[in-house]
Backbone as CSV, one residue per row, in Angstrom:
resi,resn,N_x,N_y,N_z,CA_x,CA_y,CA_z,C_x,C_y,C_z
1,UNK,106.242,122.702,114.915,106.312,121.333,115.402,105.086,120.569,114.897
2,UNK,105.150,119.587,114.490,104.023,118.856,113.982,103.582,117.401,115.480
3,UNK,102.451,117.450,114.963,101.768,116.509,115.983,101.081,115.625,115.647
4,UNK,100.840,114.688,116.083,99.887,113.351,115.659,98.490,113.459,115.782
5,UNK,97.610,112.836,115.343,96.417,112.249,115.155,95.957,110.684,115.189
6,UNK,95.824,110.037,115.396,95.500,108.274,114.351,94.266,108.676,114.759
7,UNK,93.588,108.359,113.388,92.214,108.008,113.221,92.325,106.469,112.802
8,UNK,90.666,106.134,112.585,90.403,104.768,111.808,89.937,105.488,110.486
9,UNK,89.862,104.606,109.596,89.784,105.020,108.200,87.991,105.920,108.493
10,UNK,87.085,105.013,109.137,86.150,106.035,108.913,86.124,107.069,109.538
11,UNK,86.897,107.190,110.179,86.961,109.140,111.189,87.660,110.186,110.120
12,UNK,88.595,109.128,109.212,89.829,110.344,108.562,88.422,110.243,107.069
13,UNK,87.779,109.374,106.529,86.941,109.288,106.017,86.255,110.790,105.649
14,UNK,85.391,110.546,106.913,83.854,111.278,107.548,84.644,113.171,107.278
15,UNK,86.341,113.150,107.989,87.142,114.628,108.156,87.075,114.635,106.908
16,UNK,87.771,113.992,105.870,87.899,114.339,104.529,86.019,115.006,103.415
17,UNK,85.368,113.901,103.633,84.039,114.134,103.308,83.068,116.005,103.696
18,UNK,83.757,115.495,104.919,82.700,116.879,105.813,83.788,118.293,106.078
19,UNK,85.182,117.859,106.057,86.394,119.116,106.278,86.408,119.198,107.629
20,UNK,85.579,118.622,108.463,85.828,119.183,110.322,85.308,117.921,110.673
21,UNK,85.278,117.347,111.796,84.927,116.690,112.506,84.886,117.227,114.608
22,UNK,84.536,116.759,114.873,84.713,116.908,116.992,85.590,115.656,117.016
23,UNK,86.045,114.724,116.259,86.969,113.722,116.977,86.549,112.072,117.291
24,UNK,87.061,111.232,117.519,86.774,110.043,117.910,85.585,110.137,118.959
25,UNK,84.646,109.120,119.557,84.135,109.031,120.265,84.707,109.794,122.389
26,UNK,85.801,109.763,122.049,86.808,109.923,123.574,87.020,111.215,123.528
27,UNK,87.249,111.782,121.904,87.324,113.240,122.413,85.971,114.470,122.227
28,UNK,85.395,113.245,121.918,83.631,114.150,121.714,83.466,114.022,123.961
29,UNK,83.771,112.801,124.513,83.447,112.345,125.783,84.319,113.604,126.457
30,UNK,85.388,113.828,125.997,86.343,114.494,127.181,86.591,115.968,126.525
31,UNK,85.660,116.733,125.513,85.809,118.018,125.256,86.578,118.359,124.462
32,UNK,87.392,117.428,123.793,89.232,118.457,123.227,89.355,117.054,122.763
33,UNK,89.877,117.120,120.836,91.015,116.427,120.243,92.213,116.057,120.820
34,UNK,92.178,114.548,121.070,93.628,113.847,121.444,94.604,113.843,120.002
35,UNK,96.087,114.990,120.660,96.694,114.602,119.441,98.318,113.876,120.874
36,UNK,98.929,113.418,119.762,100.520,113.300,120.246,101.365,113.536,119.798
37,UNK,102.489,113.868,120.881,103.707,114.295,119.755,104.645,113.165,119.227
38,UNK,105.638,112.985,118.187,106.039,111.895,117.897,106.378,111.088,118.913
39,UNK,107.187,111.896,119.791,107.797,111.188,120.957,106.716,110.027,121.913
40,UNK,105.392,110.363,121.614,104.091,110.002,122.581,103.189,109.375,121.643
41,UNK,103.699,108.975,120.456,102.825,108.509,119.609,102.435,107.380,119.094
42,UNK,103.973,106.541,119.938,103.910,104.770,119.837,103.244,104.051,120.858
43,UNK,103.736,105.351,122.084,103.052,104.661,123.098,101.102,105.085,123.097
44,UNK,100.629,106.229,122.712,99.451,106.088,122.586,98.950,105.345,121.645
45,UNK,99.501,104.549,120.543,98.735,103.445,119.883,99.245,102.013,120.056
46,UNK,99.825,101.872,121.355,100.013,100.612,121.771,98.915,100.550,123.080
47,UNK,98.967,102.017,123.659,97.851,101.589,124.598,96.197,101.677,124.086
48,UNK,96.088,102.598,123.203,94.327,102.568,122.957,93.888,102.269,121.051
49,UNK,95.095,101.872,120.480,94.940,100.970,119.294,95.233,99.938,119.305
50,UNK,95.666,98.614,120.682,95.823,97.727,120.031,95.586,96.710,119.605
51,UNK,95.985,96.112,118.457,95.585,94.970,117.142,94.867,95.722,115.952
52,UNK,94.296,97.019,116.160,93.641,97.677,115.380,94.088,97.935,114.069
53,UNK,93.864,97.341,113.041,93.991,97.540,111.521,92.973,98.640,111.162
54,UNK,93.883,99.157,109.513,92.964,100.054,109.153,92.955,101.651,109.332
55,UNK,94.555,101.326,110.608,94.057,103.461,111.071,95.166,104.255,109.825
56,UNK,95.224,104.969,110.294,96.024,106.448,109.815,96.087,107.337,110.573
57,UNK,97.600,108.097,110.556,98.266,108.625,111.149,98.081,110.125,110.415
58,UNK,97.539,111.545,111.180,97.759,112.851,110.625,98.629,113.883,111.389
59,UNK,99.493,114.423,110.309,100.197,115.246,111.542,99.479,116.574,111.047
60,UNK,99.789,117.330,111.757,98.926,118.443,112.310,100.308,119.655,112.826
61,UNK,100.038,121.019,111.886,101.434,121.642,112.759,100.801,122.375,113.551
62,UNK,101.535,122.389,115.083,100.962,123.346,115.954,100.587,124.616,115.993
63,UNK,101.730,125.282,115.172,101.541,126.917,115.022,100.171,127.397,114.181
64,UNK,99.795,126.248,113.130,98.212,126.402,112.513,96.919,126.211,113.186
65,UNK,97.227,125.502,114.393,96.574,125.281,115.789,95.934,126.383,116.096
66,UNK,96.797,127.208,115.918,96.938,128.213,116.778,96.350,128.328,118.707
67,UNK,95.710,129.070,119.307,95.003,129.265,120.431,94.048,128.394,121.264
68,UNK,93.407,127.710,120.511,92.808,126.177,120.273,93.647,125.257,121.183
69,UNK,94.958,125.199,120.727,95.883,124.112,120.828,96.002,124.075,122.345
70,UNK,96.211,123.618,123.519,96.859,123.743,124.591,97.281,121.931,125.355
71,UNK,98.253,122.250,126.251,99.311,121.392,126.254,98.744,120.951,127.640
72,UNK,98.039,119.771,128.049,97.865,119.451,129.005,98.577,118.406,129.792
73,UNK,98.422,118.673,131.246,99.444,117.584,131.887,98.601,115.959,131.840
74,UNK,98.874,114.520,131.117,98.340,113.098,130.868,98.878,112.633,131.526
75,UNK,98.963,111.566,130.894,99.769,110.476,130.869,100.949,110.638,131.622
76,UNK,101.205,109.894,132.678,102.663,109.876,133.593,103.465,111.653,134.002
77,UNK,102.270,112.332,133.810,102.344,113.691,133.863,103.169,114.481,132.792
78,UNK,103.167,113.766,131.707,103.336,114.418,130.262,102.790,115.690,129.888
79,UNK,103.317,116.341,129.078,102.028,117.284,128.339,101.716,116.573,127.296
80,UNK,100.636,116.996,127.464,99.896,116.206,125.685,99.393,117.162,125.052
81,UNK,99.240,117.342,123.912,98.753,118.490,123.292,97.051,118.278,122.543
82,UNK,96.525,118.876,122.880,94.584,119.022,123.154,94.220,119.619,122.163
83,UNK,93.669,119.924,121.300,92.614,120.723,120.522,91.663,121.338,121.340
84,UNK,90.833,122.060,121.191,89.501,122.967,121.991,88.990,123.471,120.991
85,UNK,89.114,122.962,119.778,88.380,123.223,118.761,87.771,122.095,117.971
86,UNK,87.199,121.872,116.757,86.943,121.068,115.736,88.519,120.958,115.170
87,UNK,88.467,119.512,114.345,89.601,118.805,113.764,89.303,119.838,112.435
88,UNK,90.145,119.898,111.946,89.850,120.507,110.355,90.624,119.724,109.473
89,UNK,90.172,119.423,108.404,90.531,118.992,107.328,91.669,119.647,106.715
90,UNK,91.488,121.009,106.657,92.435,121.746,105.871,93.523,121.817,106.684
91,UNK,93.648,121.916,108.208,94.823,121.960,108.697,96.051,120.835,108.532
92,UNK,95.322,119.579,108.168,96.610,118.131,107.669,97.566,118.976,106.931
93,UNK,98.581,118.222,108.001,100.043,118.502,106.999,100.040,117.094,106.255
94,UNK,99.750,116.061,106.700,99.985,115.091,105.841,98.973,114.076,106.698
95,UNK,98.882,112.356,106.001,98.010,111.817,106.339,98.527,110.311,105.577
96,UNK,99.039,109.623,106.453,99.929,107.939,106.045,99.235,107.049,106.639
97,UNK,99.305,105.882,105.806,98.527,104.808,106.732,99.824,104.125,108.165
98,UNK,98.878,103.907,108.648,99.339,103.229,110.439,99.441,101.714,110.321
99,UNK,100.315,100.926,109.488,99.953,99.579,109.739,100.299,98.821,110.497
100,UNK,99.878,97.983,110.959,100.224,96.716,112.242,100.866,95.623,111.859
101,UNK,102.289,96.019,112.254,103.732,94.643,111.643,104.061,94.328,113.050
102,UNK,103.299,92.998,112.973,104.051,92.430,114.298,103.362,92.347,115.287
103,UNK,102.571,93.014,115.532,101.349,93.449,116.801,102.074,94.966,117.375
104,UNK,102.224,95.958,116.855,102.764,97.347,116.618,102.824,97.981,115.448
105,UNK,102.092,99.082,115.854,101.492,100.208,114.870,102.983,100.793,114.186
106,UNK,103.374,100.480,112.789,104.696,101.338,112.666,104.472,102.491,111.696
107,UNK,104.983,103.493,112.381,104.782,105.003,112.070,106.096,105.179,111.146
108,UNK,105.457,106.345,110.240,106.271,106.602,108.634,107.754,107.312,109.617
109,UNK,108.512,106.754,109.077,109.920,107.122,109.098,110.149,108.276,108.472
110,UNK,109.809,108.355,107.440,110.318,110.217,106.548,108.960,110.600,105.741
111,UNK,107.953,110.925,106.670,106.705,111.148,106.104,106.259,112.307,105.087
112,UNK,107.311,112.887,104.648,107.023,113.794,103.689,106.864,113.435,102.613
């Protein structure tokens, strides 16, 4: 299963440059990489991206996660799926830009 990321260009930047990162400022604050699953992925960049130009979207497959990965209860008592590790570079399955049509972030339709 693959999972989301949005960075801003300098977070996916800094991952590409350095291969790891700890995450946005929120997930350095709260211990664990915020990722989402597609299903959770419009609504987390309508609530904490918005108007934001500039991001990108990484999916991430879980099973490369591995042990790291765990599924916590969020948002409206969702699971969300957490990192407990560093972001890695090498783990991107892929990496599209996030652009803002309309005042909404629209996510790649057939991102392969």
């Amino acid at each position: 299963m693959l999972i989301y990321k949005i960075l801003t260009q300098a977070q996916w930047d800094e991952l590409v440059e350095l291969g790891e990162t700890d995450g946005a400022p929120i997930d350095v604050a709260d211990g664990f990489i915020h990722f989402s699953t597609p299903e959770q992925a419009q609504e987390t960049a309508d609530l904490h991206f918005t108007g934001q130009t500039g991001l990108k979207v990484a999916a991430f497959d879980t099973t490369a996660l591995g042990d790291a990965l765990h599924w916590d209860v969020s948002r409206g008592g969702a699971k969300f799926p957490h990192l407990y590790a560093k972001l890695r570079h090498a783990d991107v399955v892929w990496c599209k830009d996030l652009p803002l049509v309309d005042g909404h972030h629209q996510f790649p339709t057939n991102p392969t």
